[in-house]
N, CA and C of each residue as an Amber inpcrd file, in Angstrom:
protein
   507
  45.4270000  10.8690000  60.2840000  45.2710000  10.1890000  61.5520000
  45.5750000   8.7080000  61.3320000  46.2220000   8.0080000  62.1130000
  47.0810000   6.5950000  62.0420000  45.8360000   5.8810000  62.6900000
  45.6810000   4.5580000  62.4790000  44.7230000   4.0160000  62.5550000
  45.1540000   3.7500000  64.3420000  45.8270000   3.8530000  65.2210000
  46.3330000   3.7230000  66.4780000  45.7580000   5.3660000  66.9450000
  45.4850000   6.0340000  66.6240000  45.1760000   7.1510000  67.0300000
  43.5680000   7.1190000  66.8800000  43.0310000   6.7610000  65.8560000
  41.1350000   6.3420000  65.6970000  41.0380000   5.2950000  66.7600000
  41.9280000   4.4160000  66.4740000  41.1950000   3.3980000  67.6990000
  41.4750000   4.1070000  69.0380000  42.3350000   5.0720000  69.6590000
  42.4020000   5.4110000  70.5250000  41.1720000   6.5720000  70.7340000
  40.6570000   7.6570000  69.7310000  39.7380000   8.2700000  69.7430000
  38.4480000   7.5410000  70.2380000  38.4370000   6.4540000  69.4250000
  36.7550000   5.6970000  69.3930000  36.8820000   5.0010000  71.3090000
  38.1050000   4.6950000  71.4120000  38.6370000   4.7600000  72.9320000
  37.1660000   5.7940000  73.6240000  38.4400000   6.5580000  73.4440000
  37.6920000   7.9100000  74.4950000  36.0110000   8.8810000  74.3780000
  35.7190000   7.8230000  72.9390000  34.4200000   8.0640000  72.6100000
  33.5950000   7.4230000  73.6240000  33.9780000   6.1620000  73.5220000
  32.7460000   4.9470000  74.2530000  33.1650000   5.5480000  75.9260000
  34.7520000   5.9850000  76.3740000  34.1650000   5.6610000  77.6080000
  33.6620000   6.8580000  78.1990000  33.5300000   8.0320000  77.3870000
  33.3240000   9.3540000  77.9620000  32.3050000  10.3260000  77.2350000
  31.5970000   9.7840000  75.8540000  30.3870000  10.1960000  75.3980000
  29.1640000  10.3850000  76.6990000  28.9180000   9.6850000  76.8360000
  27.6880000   9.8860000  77.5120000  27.9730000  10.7370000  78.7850000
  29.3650000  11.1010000  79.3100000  29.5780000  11.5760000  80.4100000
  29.4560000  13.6100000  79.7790000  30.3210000  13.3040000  78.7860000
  30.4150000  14.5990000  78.2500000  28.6540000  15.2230000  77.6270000
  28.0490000  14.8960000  77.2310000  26.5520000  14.5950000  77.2610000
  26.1220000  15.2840000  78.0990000  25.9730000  14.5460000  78.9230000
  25.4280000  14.8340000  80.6090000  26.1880000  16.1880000  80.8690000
  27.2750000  16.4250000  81.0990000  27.9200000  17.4510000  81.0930000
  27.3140000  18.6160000  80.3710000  27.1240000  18.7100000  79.1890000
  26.7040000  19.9140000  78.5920000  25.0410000  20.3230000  78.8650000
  24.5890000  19.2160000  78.9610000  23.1010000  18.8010000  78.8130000
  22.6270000  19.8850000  80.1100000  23.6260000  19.7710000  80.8720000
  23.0120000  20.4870000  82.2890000  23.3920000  22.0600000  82.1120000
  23.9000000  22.5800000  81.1690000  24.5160000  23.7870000  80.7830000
  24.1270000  24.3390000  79.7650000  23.5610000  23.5180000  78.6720000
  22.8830000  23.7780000  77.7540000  20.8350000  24.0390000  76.8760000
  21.1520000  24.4840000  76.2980000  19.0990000  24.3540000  76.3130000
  18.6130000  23.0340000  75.8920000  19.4050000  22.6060000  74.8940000
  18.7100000  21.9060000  74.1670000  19.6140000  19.9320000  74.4370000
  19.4310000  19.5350000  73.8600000  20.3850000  18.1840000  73.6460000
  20.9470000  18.1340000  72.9220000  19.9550000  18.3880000  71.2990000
  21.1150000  18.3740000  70.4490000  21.9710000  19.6900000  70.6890000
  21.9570000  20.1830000  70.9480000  22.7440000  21.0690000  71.3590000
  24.2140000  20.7080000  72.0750000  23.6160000  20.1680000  73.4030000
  24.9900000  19.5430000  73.7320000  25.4810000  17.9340000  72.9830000
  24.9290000  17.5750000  72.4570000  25.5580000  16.4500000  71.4850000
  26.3400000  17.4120000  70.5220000  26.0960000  18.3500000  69.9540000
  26.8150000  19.1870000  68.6270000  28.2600000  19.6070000  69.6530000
  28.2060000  20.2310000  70.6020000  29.2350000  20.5110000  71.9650000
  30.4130000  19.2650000  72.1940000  29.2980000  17.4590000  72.2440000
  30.1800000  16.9020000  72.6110000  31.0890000  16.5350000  71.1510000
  30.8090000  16.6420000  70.3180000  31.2530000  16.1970000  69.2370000
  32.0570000  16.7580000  68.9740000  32.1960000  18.7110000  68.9340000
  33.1770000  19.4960000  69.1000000  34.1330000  19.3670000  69.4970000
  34.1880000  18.3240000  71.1790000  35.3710000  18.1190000  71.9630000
  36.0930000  17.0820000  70.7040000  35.3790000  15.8880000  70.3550000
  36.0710000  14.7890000  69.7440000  36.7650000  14.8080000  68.5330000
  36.2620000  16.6490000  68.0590000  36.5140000  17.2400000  67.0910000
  38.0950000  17.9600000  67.1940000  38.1180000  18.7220000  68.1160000
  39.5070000  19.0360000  68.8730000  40.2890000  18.4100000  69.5930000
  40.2110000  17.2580000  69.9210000  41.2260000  16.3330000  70.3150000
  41.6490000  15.3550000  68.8090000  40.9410000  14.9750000  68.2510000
  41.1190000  14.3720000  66.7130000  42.6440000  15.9060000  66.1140000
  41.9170000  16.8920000  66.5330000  42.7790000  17.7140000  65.4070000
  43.9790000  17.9970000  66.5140000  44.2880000  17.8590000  67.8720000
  45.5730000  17.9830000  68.2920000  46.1040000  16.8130000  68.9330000
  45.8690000  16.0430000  67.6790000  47.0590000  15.0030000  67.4730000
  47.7600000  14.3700000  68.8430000  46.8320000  14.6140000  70.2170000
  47.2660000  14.3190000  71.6910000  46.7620000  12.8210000  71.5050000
  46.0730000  12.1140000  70.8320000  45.4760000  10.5960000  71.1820000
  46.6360000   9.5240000  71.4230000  47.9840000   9.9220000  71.0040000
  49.1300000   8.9520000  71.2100000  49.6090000   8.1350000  72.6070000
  49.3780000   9.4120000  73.3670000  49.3550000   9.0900000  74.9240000
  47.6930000   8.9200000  75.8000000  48.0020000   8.3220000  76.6630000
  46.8140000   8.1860000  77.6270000  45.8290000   9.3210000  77.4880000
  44.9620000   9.4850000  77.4610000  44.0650000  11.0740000  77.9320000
  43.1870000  10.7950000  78.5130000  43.5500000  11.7550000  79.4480000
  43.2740000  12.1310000  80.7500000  42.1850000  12.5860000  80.9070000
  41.2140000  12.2330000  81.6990000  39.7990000  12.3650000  81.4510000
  39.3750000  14.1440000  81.8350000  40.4720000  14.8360000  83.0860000
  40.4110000  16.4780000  83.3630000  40.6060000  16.5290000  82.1470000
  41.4830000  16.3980000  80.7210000  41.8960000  17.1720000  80.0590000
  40.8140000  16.9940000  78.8470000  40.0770000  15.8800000  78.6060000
  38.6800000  16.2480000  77.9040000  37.7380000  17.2480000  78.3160000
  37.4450000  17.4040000  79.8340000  36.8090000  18.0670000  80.2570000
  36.8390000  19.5600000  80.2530000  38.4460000  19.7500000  80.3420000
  38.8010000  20.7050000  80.1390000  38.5460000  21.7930000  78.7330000
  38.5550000  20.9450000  77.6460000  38.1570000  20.9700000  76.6430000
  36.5310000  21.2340000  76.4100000  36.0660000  20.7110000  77.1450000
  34.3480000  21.1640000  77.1410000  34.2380000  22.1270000  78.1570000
  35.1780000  22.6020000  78.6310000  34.6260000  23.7240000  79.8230000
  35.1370000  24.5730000  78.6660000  35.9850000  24.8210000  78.0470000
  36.6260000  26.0380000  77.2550000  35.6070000  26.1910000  75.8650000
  34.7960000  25.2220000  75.7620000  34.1830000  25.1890000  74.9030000
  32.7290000  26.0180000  74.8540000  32.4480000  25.8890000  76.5370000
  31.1920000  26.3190000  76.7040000  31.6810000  27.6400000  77.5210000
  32.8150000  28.1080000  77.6790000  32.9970000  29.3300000  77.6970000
  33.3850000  29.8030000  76.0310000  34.0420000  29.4320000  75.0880000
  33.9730000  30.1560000  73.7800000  31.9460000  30.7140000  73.2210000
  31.4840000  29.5580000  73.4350000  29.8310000  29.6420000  73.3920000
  29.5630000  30.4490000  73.8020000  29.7370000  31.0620000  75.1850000
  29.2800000  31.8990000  75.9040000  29.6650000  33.4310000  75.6920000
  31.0300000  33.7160000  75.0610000  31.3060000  34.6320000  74.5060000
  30.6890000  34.9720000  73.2180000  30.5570000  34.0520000  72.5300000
  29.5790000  34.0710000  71.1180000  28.3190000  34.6680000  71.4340000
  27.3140000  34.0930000  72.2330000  26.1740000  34.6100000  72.7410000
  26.1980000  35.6860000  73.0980000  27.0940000  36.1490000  74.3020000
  27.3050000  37.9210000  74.5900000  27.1500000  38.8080000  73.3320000
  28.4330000  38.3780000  72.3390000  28.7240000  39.4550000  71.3770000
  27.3550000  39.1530000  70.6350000  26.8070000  38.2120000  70.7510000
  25.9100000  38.6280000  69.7690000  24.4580000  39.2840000  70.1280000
  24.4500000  38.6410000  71.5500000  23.3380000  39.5660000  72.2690000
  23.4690000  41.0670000  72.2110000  24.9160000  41.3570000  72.2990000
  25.2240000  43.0860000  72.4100000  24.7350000  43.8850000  70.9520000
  25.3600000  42.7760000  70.0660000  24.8160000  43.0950000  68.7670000
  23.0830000  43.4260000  68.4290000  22.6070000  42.5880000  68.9260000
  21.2840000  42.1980000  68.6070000  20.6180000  43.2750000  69.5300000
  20.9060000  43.9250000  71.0430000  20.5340000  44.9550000  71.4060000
  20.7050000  46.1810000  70.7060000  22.0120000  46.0940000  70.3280000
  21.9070000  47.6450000  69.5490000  21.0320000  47.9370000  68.0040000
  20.5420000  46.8460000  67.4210000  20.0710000  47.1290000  66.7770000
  18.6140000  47.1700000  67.0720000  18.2040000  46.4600000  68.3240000
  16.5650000  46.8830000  68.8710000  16.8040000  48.2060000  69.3760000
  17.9540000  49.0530000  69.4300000  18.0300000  50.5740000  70.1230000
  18.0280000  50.8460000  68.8590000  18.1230000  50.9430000  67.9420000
  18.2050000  51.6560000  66.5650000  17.0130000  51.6570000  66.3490000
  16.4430000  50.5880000  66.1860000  14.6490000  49.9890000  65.5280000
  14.1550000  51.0480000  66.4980000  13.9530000  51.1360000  67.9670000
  13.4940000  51.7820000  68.8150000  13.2590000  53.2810000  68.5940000
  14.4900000  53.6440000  68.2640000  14.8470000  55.2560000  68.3850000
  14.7940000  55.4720000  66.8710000  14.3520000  54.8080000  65.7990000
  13.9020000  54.6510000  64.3360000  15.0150000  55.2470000  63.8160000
  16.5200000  54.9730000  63.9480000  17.6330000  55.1460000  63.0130000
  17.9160000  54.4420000  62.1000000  17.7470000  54.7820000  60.9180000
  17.3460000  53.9110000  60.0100000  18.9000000  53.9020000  59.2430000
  19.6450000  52.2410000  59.2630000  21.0600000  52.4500000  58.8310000
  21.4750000  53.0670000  57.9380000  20.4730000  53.1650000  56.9010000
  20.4810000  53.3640000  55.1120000  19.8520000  54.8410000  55.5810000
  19.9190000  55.4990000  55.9940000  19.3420000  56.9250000  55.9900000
  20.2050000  57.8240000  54.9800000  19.5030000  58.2640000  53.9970000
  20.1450000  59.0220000  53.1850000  20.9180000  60.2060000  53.6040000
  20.7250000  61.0760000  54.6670000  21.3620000  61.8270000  55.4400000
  22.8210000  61.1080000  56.2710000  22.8120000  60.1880000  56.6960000
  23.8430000  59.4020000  57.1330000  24.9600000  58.9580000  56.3650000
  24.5240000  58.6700000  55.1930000  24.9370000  58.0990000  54.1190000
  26.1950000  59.1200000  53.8140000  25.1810000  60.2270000  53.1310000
  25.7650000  61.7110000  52.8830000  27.0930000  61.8820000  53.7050000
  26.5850000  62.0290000  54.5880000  27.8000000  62.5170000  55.9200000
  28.8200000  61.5500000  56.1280000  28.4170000  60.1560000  55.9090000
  29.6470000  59.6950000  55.7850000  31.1530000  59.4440000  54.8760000
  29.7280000  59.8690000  53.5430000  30.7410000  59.5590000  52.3820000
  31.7670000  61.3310000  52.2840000  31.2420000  62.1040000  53.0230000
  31.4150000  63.5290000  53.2070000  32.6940000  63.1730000  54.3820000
  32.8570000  62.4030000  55.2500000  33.8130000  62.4160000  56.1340000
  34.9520000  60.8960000  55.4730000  34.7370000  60.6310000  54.5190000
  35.7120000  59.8320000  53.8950000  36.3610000  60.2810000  52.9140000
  35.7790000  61.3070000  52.3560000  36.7210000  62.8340000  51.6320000
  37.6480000  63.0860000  52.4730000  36.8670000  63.8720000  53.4800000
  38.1500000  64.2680000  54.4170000  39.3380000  63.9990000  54.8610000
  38.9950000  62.4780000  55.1830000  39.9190000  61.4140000  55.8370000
  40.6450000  61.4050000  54.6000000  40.1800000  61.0360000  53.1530000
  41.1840000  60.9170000  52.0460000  41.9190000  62.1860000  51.8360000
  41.4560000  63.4050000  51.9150000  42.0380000  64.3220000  51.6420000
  43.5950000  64.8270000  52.7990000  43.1950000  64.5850000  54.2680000
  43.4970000  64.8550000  54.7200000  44.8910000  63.6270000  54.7150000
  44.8720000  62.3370000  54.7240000  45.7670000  61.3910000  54.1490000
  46.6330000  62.1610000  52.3510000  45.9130000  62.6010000  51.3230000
  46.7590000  63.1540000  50.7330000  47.7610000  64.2840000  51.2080000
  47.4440000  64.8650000  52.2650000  47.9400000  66.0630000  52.2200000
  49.4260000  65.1330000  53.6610000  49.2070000  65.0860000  54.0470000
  50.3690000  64.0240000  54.9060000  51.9600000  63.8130000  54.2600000
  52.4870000  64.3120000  54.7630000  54.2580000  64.0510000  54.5530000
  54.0310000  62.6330000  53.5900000  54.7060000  62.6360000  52.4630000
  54.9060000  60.7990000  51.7120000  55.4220000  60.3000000  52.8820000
  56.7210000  60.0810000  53.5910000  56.5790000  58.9140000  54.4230000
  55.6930000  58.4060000  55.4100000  55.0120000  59.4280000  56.1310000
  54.1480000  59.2520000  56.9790000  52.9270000  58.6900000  56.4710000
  52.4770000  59.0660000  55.1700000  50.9530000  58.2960000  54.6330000
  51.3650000  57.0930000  54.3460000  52.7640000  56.9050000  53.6580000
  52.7730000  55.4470000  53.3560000  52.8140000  54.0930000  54.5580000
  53.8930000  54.8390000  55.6730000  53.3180000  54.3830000  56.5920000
  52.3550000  54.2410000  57.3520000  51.8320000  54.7720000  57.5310000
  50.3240000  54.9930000  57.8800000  49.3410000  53.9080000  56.9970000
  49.5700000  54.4990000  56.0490000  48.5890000  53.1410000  54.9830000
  49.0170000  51.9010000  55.1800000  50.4300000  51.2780000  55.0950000
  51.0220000  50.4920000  55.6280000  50.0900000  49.9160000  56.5130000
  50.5160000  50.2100000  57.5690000  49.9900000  49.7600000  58.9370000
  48.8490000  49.5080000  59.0550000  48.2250000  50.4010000  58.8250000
  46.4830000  50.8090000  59.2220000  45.5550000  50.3480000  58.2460000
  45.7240000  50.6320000  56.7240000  44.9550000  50.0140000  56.0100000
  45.2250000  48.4090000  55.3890000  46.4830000  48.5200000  55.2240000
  47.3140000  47.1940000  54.7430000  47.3500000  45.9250000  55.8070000
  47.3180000  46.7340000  57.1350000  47.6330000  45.8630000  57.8210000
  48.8830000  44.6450000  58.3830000  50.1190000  45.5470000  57.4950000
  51.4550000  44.9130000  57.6180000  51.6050000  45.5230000  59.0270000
  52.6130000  44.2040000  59.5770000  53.3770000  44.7200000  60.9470000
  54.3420000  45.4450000  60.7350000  54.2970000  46.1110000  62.2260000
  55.0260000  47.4030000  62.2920000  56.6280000  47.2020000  61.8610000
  57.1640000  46.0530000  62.4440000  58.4700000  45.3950000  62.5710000
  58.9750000  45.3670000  60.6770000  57.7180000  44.5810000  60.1150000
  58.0420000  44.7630000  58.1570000  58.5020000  46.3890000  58.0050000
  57.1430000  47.2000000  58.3240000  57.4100000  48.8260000  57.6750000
  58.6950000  48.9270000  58.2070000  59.0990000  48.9120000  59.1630000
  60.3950000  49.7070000  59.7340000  61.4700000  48.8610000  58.5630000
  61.6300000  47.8360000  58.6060000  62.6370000  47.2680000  58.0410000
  62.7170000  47.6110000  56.4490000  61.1690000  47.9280000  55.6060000
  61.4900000  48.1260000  54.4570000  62.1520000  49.5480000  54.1590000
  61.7700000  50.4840000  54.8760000  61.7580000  51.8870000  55.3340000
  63.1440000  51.5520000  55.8280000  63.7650000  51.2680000  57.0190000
  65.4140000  51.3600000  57.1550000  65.2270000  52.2710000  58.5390000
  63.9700000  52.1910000  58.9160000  63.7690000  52.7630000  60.9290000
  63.5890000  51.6980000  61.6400000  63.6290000  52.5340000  62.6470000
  63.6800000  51.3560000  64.0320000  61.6760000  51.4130000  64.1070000
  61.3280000  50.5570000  64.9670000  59.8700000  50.2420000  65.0650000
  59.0750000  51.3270000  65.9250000  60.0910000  51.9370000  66.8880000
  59.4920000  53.2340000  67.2500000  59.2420000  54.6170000  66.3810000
  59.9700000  54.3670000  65.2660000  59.9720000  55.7620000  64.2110000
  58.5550000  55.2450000  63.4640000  58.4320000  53.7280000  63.3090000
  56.7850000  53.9060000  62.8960000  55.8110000  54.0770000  63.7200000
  56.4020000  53.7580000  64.8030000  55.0460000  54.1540000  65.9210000
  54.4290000  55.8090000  65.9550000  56.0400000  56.2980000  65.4980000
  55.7430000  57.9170000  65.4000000  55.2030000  58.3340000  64.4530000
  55.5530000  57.7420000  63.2550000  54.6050000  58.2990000  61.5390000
  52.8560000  58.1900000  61.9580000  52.7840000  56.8450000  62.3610000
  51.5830000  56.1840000  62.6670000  50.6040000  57.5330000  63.4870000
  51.2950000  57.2140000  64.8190000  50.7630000  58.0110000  65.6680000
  50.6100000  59.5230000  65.1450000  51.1170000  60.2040000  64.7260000
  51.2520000  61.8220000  63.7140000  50.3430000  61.6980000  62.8510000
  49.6390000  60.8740000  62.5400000  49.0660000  60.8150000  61.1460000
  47.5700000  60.7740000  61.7810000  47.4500000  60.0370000  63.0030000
  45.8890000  59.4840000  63.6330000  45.5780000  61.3620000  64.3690000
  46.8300000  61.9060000  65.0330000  46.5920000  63.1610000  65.8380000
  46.1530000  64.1230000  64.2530000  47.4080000  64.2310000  63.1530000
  46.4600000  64.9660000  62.3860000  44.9130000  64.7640000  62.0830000
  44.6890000  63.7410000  61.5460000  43.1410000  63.0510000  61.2230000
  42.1250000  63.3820000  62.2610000  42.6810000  63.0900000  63.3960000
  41.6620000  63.2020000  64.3010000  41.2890000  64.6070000  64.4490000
  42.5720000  65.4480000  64.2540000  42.0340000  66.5360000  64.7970000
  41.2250000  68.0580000  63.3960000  41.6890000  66.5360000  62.4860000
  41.1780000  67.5750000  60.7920000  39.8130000  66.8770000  60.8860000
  39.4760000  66.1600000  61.2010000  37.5320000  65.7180000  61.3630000
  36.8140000  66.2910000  62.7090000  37.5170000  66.5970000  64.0780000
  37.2800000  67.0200000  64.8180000  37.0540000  68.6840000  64.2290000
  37.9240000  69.4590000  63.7420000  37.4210000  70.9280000  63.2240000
  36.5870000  70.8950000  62.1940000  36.5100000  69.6070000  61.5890000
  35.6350000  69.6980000  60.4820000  33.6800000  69.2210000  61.1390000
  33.6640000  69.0700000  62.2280000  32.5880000  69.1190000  63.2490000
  32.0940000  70.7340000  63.1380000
């Protein structure tokens, strides 16, 4: 950061701290809370390098509205989280249940077995994709298909699986 870009930050500190403040303060529980919020903003405008030109006081704001919607998604997922495990505690499913355990490591045979038994191109693609996590566009090109012929290995491989753990029910 060029020292024309800090002085322009410390700019938009003095004239819009206390506004951004106020802003969260009314949205938030706590204070420090929204002080940690406003700092965030000064945190993401520092890192996109926008301080060269004027800024625009919507477009800070903007920045703290997206902010306290990312927050707000955080809280959901974690509320959803945090319910399902008071439904577990509740209904006493205990994660580590030795019976669970069993059955799972019993359906990761399968899945392995049923992956050995798979055409070679199709597992490799398949592994590829799914466990590796390479894009589809790489496999095809190392392979010498078009991106729909992996969509097809892919897809052939999830209908076998699915339907070799489904009979194995």
């Amino acid at each position: 950061m060029t020292e024309a870009d800090h002085e322009e930050l410390t700019a938009i500190d003095r004239r819009l701290r206390r506004a951004l403040i106020a802003f969260f303060a009314r949205r938030v529980q706590t204070l420090s809370e929204a002080e940690d919020l406003t700092q965030d903003v000064f945190v993401r405008i520092a890192r996109s390098g926008k301080t060269d030109a004027p800024m625009a006081d919507a477009y800070v704001f903007r920045i703290a509205a997206n902010l306290l919607r990312d927050k707000g998604r955080r809280e959901r997922v974690r509320a959803g989280y945090r319910e399902a495990r008071a439904l577990e505690d509740f209904l006493g499913i205990d994660p580590l249940d030795p019976h669970r355990v069993v059955e799972s490591r019993e359906n990761l045979k399968l899945v392995a077995r049923t992956l050995a038994e798979l055409p070679e191109k199709t597992r490799r693609i398949f592994t590829l994709y799914r466990i590796e996590n390479i894009d589809k566009r790489a496999i095809a090109e190392s392979f010498g298909l078009s991106v729909r012929m992996v969509e097809i290995h892919v897809q052939r491989a999830l209908v076998i699986l699915a339907s070799r753990v489904e009979k194995d029910r």
